[in-house]
N, C-alpha and C positions, 0 to 999 in steps of 0.2 A: 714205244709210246712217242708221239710227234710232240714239237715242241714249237709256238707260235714264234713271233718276231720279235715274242717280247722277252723271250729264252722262258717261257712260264710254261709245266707241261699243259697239255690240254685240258686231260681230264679233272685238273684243278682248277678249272675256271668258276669264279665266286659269282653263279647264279644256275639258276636253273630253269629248265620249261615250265611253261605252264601245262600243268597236267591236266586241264580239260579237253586238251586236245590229244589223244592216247595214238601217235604215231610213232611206226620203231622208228628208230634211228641206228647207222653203224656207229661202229665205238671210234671209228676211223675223224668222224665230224665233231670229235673230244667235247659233247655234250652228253652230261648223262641227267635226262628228263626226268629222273624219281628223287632228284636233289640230294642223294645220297654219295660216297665215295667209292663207291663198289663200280668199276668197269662191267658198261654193257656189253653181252655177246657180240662179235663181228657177225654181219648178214653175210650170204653168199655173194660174190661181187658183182653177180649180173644183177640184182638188185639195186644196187648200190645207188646208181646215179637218179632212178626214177624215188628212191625214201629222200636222197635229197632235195632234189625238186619240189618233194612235199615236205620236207623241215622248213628251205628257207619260206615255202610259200604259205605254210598257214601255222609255223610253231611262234612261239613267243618267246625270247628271255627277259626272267624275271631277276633282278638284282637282288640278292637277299637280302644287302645292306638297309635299303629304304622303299623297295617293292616299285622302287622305274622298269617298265617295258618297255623291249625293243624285238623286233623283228628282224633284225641284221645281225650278224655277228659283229661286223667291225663298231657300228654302233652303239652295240653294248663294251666293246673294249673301251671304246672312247670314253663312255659313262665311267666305267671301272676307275678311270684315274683320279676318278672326285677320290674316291676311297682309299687305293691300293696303288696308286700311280704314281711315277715322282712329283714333289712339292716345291720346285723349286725357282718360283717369284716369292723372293720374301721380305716382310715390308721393313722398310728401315726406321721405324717409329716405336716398333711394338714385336712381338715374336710370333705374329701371324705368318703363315707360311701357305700361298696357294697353287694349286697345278698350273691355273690359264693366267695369261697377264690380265685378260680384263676384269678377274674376279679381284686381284690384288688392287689394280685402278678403283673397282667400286667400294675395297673396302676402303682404301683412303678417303674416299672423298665422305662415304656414312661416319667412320669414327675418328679421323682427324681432321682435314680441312673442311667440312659440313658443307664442302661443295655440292650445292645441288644445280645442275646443269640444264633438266627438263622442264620446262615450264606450260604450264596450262594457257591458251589466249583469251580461255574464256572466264577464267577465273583468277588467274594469278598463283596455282596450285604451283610447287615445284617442288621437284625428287631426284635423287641423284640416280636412279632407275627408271629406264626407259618401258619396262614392261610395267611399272608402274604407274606411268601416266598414261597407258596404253589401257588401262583399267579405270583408272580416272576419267579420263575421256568421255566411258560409256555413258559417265553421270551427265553427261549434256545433250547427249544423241537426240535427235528431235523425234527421231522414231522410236526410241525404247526397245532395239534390238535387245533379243534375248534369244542369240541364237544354240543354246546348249538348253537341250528338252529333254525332261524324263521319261522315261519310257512306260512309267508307270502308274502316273496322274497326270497333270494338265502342268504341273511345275515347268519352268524356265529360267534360264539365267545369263546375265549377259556375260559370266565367266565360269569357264569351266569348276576352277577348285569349290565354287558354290552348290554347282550341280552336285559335285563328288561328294558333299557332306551332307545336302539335302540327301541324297541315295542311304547315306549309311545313315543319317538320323530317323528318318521317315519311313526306309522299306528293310533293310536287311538287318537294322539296328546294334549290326555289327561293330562293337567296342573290345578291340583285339588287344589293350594296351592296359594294366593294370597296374595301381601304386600297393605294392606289399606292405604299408604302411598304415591302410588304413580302406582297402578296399575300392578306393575310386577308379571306374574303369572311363576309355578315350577312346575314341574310334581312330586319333591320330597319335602319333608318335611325339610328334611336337606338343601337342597338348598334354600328354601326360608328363613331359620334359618342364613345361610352363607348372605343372601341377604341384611337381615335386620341390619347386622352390618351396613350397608352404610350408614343407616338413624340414627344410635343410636351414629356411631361412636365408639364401644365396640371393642377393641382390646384383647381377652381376653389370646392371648399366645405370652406369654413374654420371653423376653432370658434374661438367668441369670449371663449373661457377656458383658450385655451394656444397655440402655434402649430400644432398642428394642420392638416393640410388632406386631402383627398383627393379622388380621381377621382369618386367616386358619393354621390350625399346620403344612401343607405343607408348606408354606409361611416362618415360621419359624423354621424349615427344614432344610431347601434351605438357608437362612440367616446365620445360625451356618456354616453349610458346606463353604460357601463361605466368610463369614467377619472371622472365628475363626480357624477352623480346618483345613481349605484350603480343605478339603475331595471332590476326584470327583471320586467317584466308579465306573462311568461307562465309557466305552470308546468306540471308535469307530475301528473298525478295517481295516477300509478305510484310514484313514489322524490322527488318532490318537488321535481326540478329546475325550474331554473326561468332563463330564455332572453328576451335582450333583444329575438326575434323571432317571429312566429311558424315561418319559416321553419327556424331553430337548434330549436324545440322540433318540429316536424314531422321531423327529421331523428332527433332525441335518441328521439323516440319509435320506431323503428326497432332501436334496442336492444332495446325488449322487443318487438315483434312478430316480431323476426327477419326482416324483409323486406328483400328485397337486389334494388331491381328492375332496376340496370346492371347489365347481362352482356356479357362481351366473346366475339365471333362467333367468334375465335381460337382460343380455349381452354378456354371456358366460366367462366372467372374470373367471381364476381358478388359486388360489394360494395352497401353502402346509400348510398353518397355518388359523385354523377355526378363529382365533378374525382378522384377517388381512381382512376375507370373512365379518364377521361385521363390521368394520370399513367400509370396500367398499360398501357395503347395505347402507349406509346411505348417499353416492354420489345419490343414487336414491330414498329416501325416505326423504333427506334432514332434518332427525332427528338430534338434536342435545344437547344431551343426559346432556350435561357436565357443568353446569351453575354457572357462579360468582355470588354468595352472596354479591358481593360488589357495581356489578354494572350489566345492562342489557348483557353482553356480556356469550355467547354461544357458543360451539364448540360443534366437532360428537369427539372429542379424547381428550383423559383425560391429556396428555404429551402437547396437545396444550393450557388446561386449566391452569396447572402448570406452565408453560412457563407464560402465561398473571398474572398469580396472581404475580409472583414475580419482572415481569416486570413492571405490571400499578398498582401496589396495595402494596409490601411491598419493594419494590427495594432494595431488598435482593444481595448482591454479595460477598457471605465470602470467595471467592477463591483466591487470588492474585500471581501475578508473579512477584517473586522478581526481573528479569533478565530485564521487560519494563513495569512493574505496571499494567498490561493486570489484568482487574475483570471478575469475571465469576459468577452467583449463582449455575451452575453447577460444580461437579467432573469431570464428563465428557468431558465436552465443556474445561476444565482449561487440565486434561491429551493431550485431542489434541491438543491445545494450548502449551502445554509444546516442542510440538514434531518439533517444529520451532525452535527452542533453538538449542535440542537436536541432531536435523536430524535422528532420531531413526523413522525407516518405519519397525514396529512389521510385518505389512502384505503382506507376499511374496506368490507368482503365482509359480502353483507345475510345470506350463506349458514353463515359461522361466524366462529370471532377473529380470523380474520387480517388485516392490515393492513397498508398498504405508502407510504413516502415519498414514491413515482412510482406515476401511474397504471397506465403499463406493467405494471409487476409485477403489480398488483392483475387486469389481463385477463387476462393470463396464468397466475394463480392459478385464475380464475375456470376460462377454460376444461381448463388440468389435470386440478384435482382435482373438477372440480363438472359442466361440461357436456360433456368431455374431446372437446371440436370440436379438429379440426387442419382451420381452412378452406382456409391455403396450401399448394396441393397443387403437386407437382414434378413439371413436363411430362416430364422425362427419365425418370425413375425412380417409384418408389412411394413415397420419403417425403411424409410430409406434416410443416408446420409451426402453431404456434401464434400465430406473429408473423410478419408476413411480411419484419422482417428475420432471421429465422431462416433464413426460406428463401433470400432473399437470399444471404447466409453461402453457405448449402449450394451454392446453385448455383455461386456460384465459386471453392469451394474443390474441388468433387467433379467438376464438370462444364467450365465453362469458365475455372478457370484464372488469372481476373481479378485482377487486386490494383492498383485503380485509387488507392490513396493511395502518393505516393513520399516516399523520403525525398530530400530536396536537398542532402544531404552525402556520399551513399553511395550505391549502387544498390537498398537496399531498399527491397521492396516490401509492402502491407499489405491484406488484405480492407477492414479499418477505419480509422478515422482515427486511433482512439485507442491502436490499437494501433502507429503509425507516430511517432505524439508518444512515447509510452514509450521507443519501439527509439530516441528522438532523446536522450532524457534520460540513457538506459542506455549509451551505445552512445560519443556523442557531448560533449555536457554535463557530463555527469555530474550533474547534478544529482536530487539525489532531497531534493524538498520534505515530504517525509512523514517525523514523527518519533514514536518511543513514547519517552515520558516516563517511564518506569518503568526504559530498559534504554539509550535514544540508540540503542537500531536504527531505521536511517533507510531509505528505499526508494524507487524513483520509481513505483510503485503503491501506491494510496489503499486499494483490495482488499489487499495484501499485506499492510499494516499492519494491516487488519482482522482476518485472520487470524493477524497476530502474537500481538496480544493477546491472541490467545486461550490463549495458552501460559502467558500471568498470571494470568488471569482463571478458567481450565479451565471454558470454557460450551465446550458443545456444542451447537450449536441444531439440527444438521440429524440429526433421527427416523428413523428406519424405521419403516413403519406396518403392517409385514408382522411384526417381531421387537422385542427390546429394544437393537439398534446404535443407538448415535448418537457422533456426529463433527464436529469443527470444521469441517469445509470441505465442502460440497454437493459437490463431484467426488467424494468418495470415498464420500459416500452414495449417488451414483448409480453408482458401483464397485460398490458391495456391492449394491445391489437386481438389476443385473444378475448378477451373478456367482452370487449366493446364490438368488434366487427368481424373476426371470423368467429365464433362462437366453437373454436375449434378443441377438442374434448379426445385425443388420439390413444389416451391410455385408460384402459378398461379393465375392472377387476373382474375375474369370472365367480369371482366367489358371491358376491353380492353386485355385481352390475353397477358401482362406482366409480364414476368416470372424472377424467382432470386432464389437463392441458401440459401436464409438466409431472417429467419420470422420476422427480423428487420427491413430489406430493404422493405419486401412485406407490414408490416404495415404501412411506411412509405409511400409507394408508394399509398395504400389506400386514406391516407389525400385528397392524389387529386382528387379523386373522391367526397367524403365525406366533403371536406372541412374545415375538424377537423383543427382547431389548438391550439393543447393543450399548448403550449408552450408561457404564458402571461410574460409582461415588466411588472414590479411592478411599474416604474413610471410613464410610459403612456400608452395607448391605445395598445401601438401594441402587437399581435401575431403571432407565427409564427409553420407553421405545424411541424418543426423540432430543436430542440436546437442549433446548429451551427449559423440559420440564428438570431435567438433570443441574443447570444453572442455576435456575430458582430456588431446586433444593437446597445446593449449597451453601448458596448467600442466605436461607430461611432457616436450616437446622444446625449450619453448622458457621458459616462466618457470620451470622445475624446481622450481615450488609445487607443495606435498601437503600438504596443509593439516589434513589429516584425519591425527590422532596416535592408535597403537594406546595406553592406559596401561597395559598388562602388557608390553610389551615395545617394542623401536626401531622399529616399521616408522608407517610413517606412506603414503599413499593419498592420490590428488590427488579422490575421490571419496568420499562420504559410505558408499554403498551396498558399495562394496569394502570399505570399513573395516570393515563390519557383515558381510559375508560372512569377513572374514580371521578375526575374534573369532569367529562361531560354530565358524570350521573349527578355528583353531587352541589356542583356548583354555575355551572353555564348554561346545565339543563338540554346542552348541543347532543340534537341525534342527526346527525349528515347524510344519512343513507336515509331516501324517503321514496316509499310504495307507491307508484303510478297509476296504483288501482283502486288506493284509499287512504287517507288522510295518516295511515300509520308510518312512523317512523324508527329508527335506531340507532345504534352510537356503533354496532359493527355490522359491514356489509353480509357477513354470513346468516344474522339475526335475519337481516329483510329478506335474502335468499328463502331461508328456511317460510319467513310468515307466509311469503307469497305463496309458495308450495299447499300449506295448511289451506289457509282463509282464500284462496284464488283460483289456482289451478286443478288444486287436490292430487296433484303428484307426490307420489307416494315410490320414491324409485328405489330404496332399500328392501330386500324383500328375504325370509329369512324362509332357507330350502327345506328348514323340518317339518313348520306347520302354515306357510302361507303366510304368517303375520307380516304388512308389510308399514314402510312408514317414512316420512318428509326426513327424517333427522336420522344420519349416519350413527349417532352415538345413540340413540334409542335401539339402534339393530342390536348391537354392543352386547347393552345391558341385556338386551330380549335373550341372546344368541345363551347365556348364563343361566336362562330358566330350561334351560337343555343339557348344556353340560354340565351344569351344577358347579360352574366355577364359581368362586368370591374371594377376588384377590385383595380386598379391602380389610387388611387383619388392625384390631384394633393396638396397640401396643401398651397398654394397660392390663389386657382380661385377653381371655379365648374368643371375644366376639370375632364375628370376620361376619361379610355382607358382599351382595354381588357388587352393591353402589356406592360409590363414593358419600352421596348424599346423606345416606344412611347409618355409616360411617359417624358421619359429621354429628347427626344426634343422637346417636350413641355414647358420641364424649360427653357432648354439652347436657343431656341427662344422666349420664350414669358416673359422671367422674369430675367435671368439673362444675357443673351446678350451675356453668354459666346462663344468664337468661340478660340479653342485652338490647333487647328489644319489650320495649315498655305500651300500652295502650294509654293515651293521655284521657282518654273519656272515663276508663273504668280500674285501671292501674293495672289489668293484664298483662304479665309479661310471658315471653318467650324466649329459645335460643335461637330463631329462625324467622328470619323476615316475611319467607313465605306463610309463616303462621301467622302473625299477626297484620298478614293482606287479609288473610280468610279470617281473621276476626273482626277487623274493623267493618267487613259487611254485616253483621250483627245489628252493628250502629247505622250504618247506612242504610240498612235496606237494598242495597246492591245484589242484583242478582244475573253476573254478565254470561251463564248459560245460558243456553236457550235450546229447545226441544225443536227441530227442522220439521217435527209429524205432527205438531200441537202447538199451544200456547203457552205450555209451562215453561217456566225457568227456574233456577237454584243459584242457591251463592258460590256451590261446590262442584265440580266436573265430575267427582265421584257420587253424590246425588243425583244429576243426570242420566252419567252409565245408568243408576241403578232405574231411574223413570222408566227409562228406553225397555228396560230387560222387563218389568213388572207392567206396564202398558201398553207395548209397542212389541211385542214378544210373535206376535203373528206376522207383522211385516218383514219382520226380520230374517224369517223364514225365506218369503220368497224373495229375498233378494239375491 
């Protein structure tokens, strides 16, 4: 057996051919091509010189260590010493040890002196690696050379290792490198190297100006430039940003090209950032990658994970605001916090004045009123949104239903988180950390107090830009835009063809179909489809608060809005909502909606799918929908009566049980339980007769004498119509 220069026998040379190329070789050229230890047969020797000719000329050595090809022999020996060679340049700082002197040279200067030597002219870029500004470079090329092409689509790149992983991600999708730990495969060695810190927890590069560490030397990169040196080399020459990468400003740049080249094969979803396109892949494969060690809970995002640890597990909050004792276990969440103090709005619109505390706002300004993009579109339906947690929201309040934040004192449930901390403070606590200084109205919404003030203050900040309305509170400015000028009506019930401008109303409007009533009395039995009527229970049956005082007279109202209706009825006589088409008026806008409907239009848009009945008033479908199901949720709590209608209900009691009659006739001492009774009597004495017959000239006191006219008179026309 021969033995090289290096006293190493041949036949143990640490690589071997590429075996796509299947040419003998003698055993003499101490390669054995099947990367095995078994000595090849020797060829006969007139052979010999023409199989070499063809080894050196078309065989390959492949390194096993890291898969480098060579085509020489001595140049794979060369390579050999990264691995198996002597090591001896070794640095006098640390216990690194390397073969060549100039890899010793580069590591001093990356991990002790931060000499970086190579500088960029056209940027100011610098690295202590010349093949790294040599890639840098490309990024300025006026031509956008990309001279390394796939052979397999139209792909290009201006660097080889890019081509290499476009090949293996896009065509052969060959991920040869696997973590036993948990199933994730790499198509590089390095990456699954980077991978495995997540399971070991190996932070192995440290800054040596704080504790500091992390997984990747980018990582801590990016940390020095941004906590120490403030350094942001790169910049934008659109808006002037400017990024401790080039990577960060290749991405930043993407804002203004509007290039979004992840697309998800699902749905057509396309963002400008690849981990935003993973995060989204797991809306449809409902992975959820991210797991508490503490307790069952799982999330698809690692920032939702963080969030739960320090929430339900160390209730961590080291941030404080000296100004109103505000805790935060964020930096982040405490700076925007701060900016209520401050009134400082960092983020200004290149497009006009406006300006905003959080960026959010300021994108979402943008795309409103300027580029009016709704990118998140709603696979169920036709909304689109501007935020995708807008859409978020939408989809499970309208669609699926979701309310993944609980309360852990009660059974409620929450779309949001912050809506589940309030219902805790409101509900539970009681604590409401929010105070106005002017009045000691306290609240546990930081918004409500907002809007108190404004009662001091009289600003109105939210415009219409259609008219001269403005209003303290952005819901009622987006009240009146729809109401007054787009007539805009985007949620529709398929059940009965009731429409509304807002996914509040329409879910609410659902109940009645569905019969949900989420809204329980903690003391008794009752439910109620909506909060409002569940309040007034309370304050009516069980704390007998009515809080709300008439000042012309004793009655007092456990409701704001009744108070205000009793005053226009009973005392000012004000109906404010007044009919364009006839001298009639009202005290609530839904009355004049409805009259118009009746007496104007004759829009009739409630329509009921068993027999056709159709009618102006949603709560007429209601009751109608009851002479079908034979429901009557109106049980009396006195007797076994129960009725489909409330109204009925009503005098039931006041006949059968309380004898009330408090309604008097001054003319004849008639009295009644029902006001509506003694309308229709006092025609008696009037002579009033405000039916009227549309085929005739008759009229009656009563709508039920009418009907009957119409059916005994009129019974032939009736026919053909």
């Amino acid at each position: 057996m021969e033995t090289d220069n290096m006293g190493e026998q041949t036949t143990d040379t640490p690589w071997q051919q590429d075996e796509e190329k299947d040419v003998p070789i003698d055993e003499t050229s101490g390669v054995n091509c099947s990367g095995s230890d078994e000595v090849l047969p020797q060829e006969p020797v007139q052979s010999h010189t023409v199989q070499v000719e063809i080894h050196v000329a078309k065989h390959t050595y492949i390194c096993w260590k890291c898969g480098y090809r060579a085509e020489q022999r001595d140049v794979m020996f060369e390579h050999m010493k990264k691995h198996v060679g002597d090591k001896n340049h070794k640095c006098d700082q640390c216990d690194y040890f390397a073969t060549q002197k100039g890899h010793l040279e580069k590591h001093v200067m990356l991990k002790h002196t931060g000499e970086k030597p190579f500088m960029c002219g056209e940027c100011g870029y610098r690295t202590a690696v010349r093949s790294h500004l040599s890639r840098h470079m490309k990024n300025h090329t006026d031509t956008g050379v990309k001279p390394f092409k796939c052979d397999r689509c139209d792909y290009s790149a201006a660097q080889k290792r890019h081509l290499k992983e476009h090949v293996k991600t896009k065509h052969t999708g060959e991920k040869a490198y696997m973590c036993d730990e948990c199933g994730y495969r790499a198509a590089y060695s390095s990456a699954l190297a980077r991978h495995m810190r997540t399971h070991t927890g190996e932070r192995p590069y440290k800054c040596d100006q704080c504790d500091y560490s992390a997984t990747r030397k980018c990582h801590l990169d990016e940390h020095i430039m941004v906590k120490h040196t403030g350094e942001r080399p790169y910049m934008c020459e659109d808006c002037g940003y400017r990024a401790v990468n080039s990577r960060t400003l290749f991405k930043h740049r993407r804002k203004h090209t509007g290039e979004k080249p992840y697309m998800c094969d699902e749905c057509g979803y396309r963002t400008s950032n690849r981990y935003s396109l993973s995060q989204h892949m797991r809306t449809h494969t409902g992975v959820k990658p991210f797991k508490c060690d503490r307790c069952d809970y799982s999330t698809a995002q690692k920032c939702h994970l963080s969030e739960h640890m320090k929430t339900k597990h160390t209730g961590e909050k080291a941030y404080m605001c000296t100004e109103c004792g505000y805790r935060t276990s964020h930096s982040s969440s405490f700076s925007r916090h701060m900016r209520t103090h401050t009134g400082e709005k960092p983020y200004k619109c290149d497009l006009c004045n406006y300006s905003a505390a959080q960026k959010c706002p300021l994108d979402q300004h943008i795309m409103v009123k300027h580029t009016g993009e709704r990118p998140y579109k709603c696979d169920q339906c036709d909304y689109s949104a501007a935020q995708k947690g807008t859409l978020d929201q939408h989809i499970m309040v309208n669609h699926t239903g979701e309310r993944p934040y609980k309360c852990d004192q009660c059974d409620y449930s929450a779309t949001k988180k912050g809506t589940v901390d309030t219902h805790i403070m409101a509900k539970h606590t009681g604590e409401k950390p929010y105070m106005c200084e002017e009045c000691g109205f306290r609240t546990a919404i930081r918004y409500n107090l907002s809007q108190h003030m404004r009662t001091h203050t009289g600003v109105k900040p939210f415009k219409c830009d259609h008219c001269d309305y403005s209003t303290a509170q952005k819901c009622h400015l987006s009240e009146h835009i729809k109401t007054k000028h787009t007539g805009e009506r985007a949620y529709m019930c398929d059940e009965c063809g009731y429409r509304t401008s807002h996914s509040s109303s329409f879910s609410r409007h659902m109940r009645t179909h569905t019969g949900e009533k989420p809204y329980k009395c903690d003391l008794c039995d009752y439910s109620a489809a909506q909060k409002y009527p569940l309040d007034q229970h309370i304050m009516v049956k069980h704390t007998g608060e009515r809080p709300y005082k008439c000042d012309q007279c004793d009655y007092s109202a456990a409701q704001k809005g009744t108070l205000d209706q009793h005053i226009m009825v009973n005392h000012t006589g004000e109906r404010p909502y007044k009919c364009d088409q006839c001298d009639y008026s009202a005290t609530k806008k839904g009355t004049l909606d409805t009259h118009i409907m009746v007496k104007h239009t004759g829009e009739k848009p409630y329509m009921c799918d068993e027999c056709g009945f159709r009618t102006a008033i949603r709560y007429n479908l209601s009751q109608h929908m009851r002479t079908h199901t034979g429901v009557k949720p109106f049980k009396c709590d006195r007797c076994d009566y129960s009725t489909a209608q409330k109204g009925n209900l009503n005098i039931h009691v006041k006949t059968k049980h309380t004898g009330e009659k408090a309604y008097m006739c001054t003319e004849c001492g008639y009295r009644t339980g029902h006001n509506a009774n003694l309308s229709r009597h006092m025609r008696t004495h009037t002579g009033e007769k405000p039916f009227k017959c549309d085929q005739c000239d008759y009229s009656a006191a009563r709508k039920g004498t009418l009907d009957q006219h119409i059916k005994t008179k009129h019974w032939l026309e009736t026919l053909h119509v």
